[in-house]
C-alpha positions, 0 to 999 in steps of 0.5 A: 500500500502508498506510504500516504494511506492512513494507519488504520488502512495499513493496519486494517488487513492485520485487525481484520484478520484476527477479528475475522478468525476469532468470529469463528471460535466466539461463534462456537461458544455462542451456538452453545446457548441458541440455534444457528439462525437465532443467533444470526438473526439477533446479530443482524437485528442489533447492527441494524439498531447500531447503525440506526442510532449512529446514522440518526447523530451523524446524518451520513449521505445516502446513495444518489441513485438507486443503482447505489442501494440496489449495489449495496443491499445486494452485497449485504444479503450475499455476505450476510444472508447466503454466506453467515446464514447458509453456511450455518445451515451447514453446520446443523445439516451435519458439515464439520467446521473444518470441513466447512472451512477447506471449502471456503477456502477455496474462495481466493481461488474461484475469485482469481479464477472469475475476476480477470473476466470480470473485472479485467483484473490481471492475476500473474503467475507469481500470485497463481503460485503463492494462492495454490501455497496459501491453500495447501497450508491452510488445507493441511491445518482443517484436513490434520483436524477432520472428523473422519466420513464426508459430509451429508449432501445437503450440507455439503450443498448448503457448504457451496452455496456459502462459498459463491455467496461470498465470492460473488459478494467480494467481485461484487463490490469490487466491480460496482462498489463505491466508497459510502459512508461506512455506516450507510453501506452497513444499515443497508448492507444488514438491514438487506441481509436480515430481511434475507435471513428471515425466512431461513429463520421461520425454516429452522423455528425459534427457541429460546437463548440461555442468557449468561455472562459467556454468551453476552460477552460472545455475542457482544464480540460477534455484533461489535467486532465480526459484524460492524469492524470486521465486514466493514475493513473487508469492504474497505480493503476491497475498494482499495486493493486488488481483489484477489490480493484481498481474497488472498489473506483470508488463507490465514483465517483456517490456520489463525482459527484454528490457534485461537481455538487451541488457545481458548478452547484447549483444541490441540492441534497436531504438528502437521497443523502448525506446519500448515499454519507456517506454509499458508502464511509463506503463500499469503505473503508471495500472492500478496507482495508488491 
């Protein structure tokens, strides 16, 4: 990045990367005290009620055009409705986390495949080499912890559906995404994806939540650091980065996830894990380099 960008965007793929990673283990703790799509759709409803209350004091511009919140509320339910809330429809149709995670991170590769016929956005063979690194790292983590037998069909299409959501959000907003008011693209980007998650909300019914301290801390970290500060540097590094170097990063998010849990919940992780760990960050750092 230019020495002229300010701190937070140089630093923002670095945050991002450790919020994102941790939304995984804080979700877990969290799916202990409520249903998948409960705890989605509370989620989503308190970043509405943030973003509300900070618009009504800020009173940031709206899109000029309809196209604008058309490009905005489409993102919102890619990210938020087809990628949060199918792929925890995975998760209760049996997908392993790690499984889940190996397909995922397929998703810099679909992205590297798509965008030079998308956005003529060049990939050199330099990036192709460090993206195929990146994912055989990140593959040796998940695959050094898989649950042994594949997983149900349904699943493992709610699994796939998950990956396009989010890969066609990220060519989305790379190609038609402008530079909004952060709390203007995520009211319509949430408010979108709410609406999107309502019926897949009435599919699996509504129980209760056991309210405790653990699951008020980990749903305090889901709303505030994973749905407002992470999706909102991802957006931001979209806009101002090339879209497969962006994509590249979330390689580490398996193998970071999988340390977080080791640390947090006492998950082991084998040796072949942290060798994974090491080769995905080395595939990261030559798809990424200037």
């Amino acid at each position: 990045m230019p020495a002229n960008r300010p701190l937070w965007l140089l630093l923002a793929p670095y945050i991002f990367l450790v919020l994102w990673a941790g939304g995984y283990v804080v979700a877990k703790i969290g799916l202990q005290f409520t249903s998948p799509m409960v705890l989605l759709g509370l989620r989503f409803a308190c970043v509405v009620v943030i973003m509300a209350v900070l618009f009504v004091f800020i009173r940031p511009p709206l899109p000029k055009t309809k196209a604008d919140w058309a490009h905005l509320a489409f993102v919102g339910f890619l990210v938020q409705t087809v990628y949060f809330g199918v792929a925890y429809l995975a998760f209760a149709n049996g997908v392993a986390a790690g499984t889940a995670a190996v397909i995922m991170a397929l998703q810099p590769i679909l992205v590297a495949i798509i965008a030079p016929r998308w956005n003529g956005e060049q990939i050199n063979w330099r990036q192709w080499g460090g993206l195929v690194i990146a994912l055989a790292g990140a593959t040796a983590v998940i695959v050094s912890r898989l649950e042994i037998g594949p997983p149900p069909l349904l699943g493992f299409l709610y699994a796939v559906i998950a990956l396009l959501g989010i890969t066609f959000a990220t060519l989305w907003e790379k190609r038609f995404g402008l530079s909004h008011h952060p709390v203007t693209a995520n009211l319509i980007g949430y408010a979108a994806g709410l609406l999107g998650l309502l019926p897949l909300l009435l599919m699996q019914g509504i129980e209760p939540i056991n309210w405790t301290w653990t699951f008020a801390a980990a749903f305090a970290y889901l709303v505030i650091g994973n749905s407002v500060i992470a999706v909102g540097l991802l957006l931001a590094m979209i806009r101002v980065g090339e879209v497969s170097k962006v994509s590249a990063m979330l390689f580490l998010v398996p193998p970071l996830t999988a340390l977080i849990a080791w640390l947090l919940l006492g998950e082991v992780m084998p040796p072949v894990a942290w060798i994974g760990i090491l080769v995905a960050g080395f595939g990261v750092w030559v798809a990424t380099r200037k």
